[in-house]
PLY file of the C-alpha trace (Angstrom):
ply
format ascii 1.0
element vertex 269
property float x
property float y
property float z
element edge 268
property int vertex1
property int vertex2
end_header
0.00 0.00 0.00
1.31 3.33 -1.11
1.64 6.31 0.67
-1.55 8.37 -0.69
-3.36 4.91 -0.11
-2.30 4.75 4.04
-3.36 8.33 3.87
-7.18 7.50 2.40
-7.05 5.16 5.02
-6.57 7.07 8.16
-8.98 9.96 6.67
-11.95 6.92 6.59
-10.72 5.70 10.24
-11.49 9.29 11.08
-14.46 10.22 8.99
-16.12 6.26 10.44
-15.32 7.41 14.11
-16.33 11.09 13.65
-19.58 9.38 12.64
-19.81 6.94 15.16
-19.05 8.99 18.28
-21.37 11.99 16.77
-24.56 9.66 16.38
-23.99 8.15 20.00
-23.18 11.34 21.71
-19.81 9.14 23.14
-16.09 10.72 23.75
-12.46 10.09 22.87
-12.90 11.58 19.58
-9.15 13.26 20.32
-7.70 10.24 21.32
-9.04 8.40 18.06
-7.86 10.76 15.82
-4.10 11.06 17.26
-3.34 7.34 16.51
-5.29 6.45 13.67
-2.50 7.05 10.84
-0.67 3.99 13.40
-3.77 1.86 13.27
-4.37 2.33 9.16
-0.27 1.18 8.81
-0.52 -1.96 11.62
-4.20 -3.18 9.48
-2.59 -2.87 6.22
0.68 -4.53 6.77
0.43 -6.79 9.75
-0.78 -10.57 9.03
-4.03 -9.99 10.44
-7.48 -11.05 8.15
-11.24 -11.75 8.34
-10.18 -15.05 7.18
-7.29 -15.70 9.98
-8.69 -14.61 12.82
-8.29 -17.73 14.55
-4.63 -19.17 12.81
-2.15 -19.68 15.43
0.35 -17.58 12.78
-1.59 -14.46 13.25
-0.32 -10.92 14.08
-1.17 -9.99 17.42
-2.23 -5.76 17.99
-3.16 -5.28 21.47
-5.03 -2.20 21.65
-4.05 -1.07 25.39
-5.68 2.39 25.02
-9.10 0.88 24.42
-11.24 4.17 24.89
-10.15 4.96 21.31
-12.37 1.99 20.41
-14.42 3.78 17.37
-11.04 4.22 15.31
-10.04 0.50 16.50
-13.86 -0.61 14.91
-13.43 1.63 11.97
-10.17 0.90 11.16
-11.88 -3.20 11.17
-14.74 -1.99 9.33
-12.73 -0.50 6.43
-10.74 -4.15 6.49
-13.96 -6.52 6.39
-14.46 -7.70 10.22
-16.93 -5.46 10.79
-20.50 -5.07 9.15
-21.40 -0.98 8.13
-24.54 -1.71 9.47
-22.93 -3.05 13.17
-20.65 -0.08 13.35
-23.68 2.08 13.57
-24.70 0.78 16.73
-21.87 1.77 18.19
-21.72 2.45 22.27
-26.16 1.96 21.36
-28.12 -0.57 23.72
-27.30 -4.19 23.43
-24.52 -3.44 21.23
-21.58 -5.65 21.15
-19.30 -2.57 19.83
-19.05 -0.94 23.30
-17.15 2.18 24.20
-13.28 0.01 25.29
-12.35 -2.66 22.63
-13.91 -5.59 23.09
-12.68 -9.35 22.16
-16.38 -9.86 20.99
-15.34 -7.91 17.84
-13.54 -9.71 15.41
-10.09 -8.82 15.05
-9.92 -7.45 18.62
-7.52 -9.62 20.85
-7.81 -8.57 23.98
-10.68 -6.23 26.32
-9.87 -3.33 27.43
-11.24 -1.28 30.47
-9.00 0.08 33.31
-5.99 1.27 31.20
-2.44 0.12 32.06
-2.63 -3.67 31.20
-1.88 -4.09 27.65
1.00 -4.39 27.88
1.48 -7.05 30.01
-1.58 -9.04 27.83
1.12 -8.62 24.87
4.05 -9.33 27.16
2.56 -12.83 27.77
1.88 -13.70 23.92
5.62 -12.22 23.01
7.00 -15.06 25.54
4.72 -18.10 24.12
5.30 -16.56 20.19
9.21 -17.44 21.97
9.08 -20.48 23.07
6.74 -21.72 20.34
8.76 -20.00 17.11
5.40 -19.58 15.00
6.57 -15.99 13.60
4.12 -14.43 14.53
4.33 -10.37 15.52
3.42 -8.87 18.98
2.78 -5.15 19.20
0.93 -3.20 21.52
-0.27 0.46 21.16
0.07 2.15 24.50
-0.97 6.09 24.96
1.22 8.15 26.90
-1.44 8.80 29.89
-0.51 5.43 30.41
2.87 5.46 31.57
0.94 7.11 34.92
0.32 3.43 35.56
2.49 1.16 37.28
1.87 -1.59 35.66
2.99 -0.59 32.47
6.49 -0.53 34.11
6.38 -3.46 35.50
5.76 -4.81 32.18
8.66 -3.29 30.63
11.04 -4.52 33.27
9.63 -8.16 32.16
9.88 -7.61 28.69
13.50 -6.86 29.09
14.59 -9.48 31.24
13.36 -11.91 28.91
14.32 -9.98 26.03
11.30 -10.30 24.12
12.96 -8.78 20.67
9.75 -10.09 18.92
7.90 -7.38 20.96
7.49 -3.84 19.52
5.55 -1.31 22.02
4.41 1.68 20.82
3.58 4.47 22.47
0.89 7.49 21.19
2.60 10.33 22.26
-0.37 12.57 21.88
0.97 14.71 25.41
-2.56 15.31 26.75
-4.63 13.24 29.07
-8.15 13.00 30.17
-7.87 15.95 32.75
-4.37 17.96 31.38
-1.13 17.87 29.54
0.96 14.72 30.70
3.80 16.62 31.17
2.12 18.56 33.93
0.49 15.73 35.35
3.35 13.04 35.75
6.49 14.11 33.64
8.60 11.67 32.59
10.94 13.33 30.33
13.39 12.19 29.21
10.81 9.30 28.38
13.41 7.86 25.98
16.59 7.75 27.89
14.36 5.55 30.64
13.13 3.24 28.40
16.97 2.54 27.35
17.84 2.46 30.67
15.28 -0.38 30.77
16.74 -1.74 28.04
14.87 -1.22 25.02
15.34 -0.31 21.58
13.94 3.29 21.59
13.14 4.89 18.23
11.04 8.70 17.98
9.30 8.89 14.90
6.82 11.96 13.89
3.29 9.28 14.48
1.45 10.74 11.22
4.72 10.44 8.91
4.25 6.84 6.73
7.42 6.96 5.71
8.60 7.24 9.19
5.95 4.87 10.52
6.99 2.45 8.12
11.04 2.05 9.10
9.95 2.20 12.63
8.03 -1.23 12.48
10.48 -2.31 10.13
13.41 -2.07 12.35
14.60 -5.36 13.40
16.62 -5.04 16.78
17.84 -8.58 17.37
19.27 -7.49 21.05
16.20 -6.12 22.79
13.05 -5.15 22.71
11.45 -1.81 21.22
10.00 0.87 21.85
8.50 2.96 19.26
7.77 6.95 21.04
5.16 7.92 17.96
4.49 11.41 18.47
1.07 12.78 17.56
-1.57 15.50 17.77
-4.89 14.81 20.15
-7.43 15.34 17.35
-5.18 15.38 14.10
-7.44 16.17 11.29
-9.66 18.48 12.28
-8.28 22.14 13.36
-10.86 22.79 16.12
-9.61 19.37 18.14
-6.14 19.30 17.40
-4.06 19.67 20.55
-7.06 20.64 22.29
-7.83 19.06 25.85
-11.91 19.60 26.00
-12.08 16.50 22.85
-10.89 14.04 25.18
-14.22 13.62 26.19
-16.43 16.11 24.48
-18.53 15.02 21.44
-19.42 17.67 18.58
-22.64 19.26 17.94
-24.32 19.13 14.58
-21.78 22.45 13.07
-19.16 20.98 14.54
-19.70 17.39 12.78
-20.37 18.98 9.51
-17.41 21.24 9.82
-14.85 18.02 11.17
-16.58 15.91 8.23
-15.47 18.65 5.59
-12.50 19.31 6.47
-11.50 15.10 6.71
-13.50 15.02 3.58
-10.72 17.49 2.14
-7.91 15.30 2.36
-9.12 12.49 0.40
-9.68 14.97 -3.01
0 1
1 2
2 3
3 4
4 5
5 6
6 7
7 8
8 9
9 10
10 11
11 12
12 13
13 14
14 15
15 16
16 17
17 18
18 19
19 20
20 21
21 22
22 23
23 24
24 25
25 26
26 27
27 28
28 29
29 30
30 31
31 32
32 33
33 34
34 35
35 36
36 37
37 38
38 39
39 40
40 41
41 42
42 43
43 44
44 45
45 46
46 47
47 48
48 49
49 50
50 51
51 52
52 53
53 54
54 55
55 56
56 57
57 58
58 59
59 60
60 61
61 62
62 63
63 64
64 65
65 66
66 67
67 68
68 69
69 70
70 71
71 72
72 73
73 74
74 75
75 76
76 77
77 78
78 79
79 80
80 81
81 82
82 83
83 84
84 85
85 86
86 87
87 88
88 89
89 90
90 91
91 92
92 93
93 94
94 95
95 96
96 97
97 98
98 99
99 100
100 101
101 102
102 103
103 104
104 105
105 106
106 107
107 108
108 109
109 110
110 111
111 112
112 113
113 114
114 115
115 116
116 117
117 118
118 119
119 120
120 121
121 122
122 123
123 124
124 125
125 126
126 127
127 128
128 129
129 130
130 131
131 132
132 133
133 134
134 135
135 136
136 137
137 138
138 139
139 140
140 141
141 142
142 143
143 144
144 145
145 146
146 147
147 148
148 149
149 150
150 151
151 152
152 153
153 154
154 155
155 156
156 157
157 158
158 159
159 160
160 161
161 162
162 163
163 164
164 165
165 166
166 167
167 168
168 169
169 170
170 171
171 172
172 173
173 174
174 175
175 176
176 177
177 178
178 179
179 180
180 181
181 182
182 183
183 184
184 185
185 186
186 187
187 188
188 189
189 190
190 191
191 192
192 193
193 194
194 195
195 196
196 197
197 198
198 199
199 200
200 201
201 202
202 203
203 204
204 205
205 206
206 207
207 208
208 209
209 210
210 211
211 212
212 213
213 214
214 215
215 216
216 217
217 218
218 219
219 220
220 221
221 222
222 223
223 224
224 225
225 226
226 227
227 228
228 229
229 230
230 231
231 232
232 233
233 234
234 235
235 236
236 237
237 238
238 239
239 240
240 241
241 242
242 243
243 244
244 245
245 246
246 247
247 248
248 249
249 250
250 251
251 252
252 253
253 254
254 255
255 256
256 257
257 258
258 259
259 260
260 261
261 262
262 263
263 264
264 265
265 266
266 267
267 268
């Protein structure tokens, strides 16, 4: 897939989860937006299919920041797991496409709620993918609010140890949380120099650069473990959410839809 092709891509993961989280009034439309040029690369070049979503030689995405569910469903939608007419019942009663990823949903691995496990979920499948020697990938896409939990260190320290080089973590550098800026909540600059000290692979890309994306996840470290620090804007796409705190949580009114769909609707001309 060529670059103008990712780039179609990530404008329909945005334009499906603008439409999504306007029709059921849900949030995280910020946190969708910032990581869904890293979701349109993983779903078009990881082995992961409507037709292998049970083979034991799968790719394995943990989605550890599952509140940005509706770009996680849309990004399956545009690849075939998902029915049009299921995504638009989306965080609605009785729906099975609830507001954290859900294993229910085809493709999904894992169930997100409480934030801060993924990792170790991925940690777990990196060891057996070890031990076993099937081939298959392990990646999990952490946000940077994250790092707040303990957990997620804990995690790291394990991955190291064992020196899980089939493991690639990356991280949405997006700098805002629900409530504030990260670094003004729980700075951990310099994020990069601790991960080494961990011993990890660390490699900073710009998260909406393809090209960049692509050598990232490309990069084979055969000593440790990596870490990828993507950074991105909360709400890339649309002007009036980009590195804006209220659209962790807030959900547009009918001007604003119209005015996010047009300007996503820009970028595919």
């Amino acid at each position: 897939m060529n670059e103008k092709d990712l780039i179609s891509f990530a404008t329909q993961i945005r334009l499906n989860a603008l439409d999504m989280i306007y029709h059921a009034k849900a949030s995280h439309i910020g946190s969708c937006f910032s990581f869904s040029d890293l979701l349109a690369y993983l779903y078009s070049y990881c082995n992961i299919h409507p037709h292998n979503i049970l083979s034991n030689k799968r790719d394995r995405i943990i989605i550890s920041k599952g509140h940005a569910a509706a770009a996680v469903y849309a990004a399956l939608y545009i690849k075939g797991f998902i029915s049009k007419d299921h995504l638009s019942t989306f965080c609605k009663p009785n729906s099975y496409l609830i507001g954290h990823v859900s294993h229910k949903v085809n493709g999904v691995e894992y169930s997100s709620g409480s934030l801060g496990h993924g990792l170790s979920i991925v940690c777990g499948m990196a060891l057996a993918e070890k031990k076993d020697q099937l081939g298959y990938k392990t990646i999990c896409l952490l946000s940077d609010g994250e790092l707040n939990e303990g957990s997620i260190w804990e995690a790291f320290a394990f991955a190291s140890f064992h020196k899980l080089t089939n493991l690639i973590t990356c991280i949405d550098v997006n700098k805002i949380q629900s409530l504030g800026f990260c670094d003004s909540i729980l700075n951990y600059a310099p994020l990069g120099k601790k991960l080494e000290a961990f011993g990890f692979n660390v490699i900073e890309i710009d998260g909406h650069d393809f090209s960049q994306i692509h050598r990232a996840f490309s990069f084979n470290c055969s000593k440790s473990p990596s870490v990828i620090l993507a950074h991105t804007i909360k709400g890339r796409g649309v002007s009036f959410m980009e590195n804006n705190l209220l659209w962790h949580y807030k959900n547009p009114d009918e001007s604003m839809y119209n005015l996010a769909k047009e300007e996503l609707c820009a970028k595919l001309l």
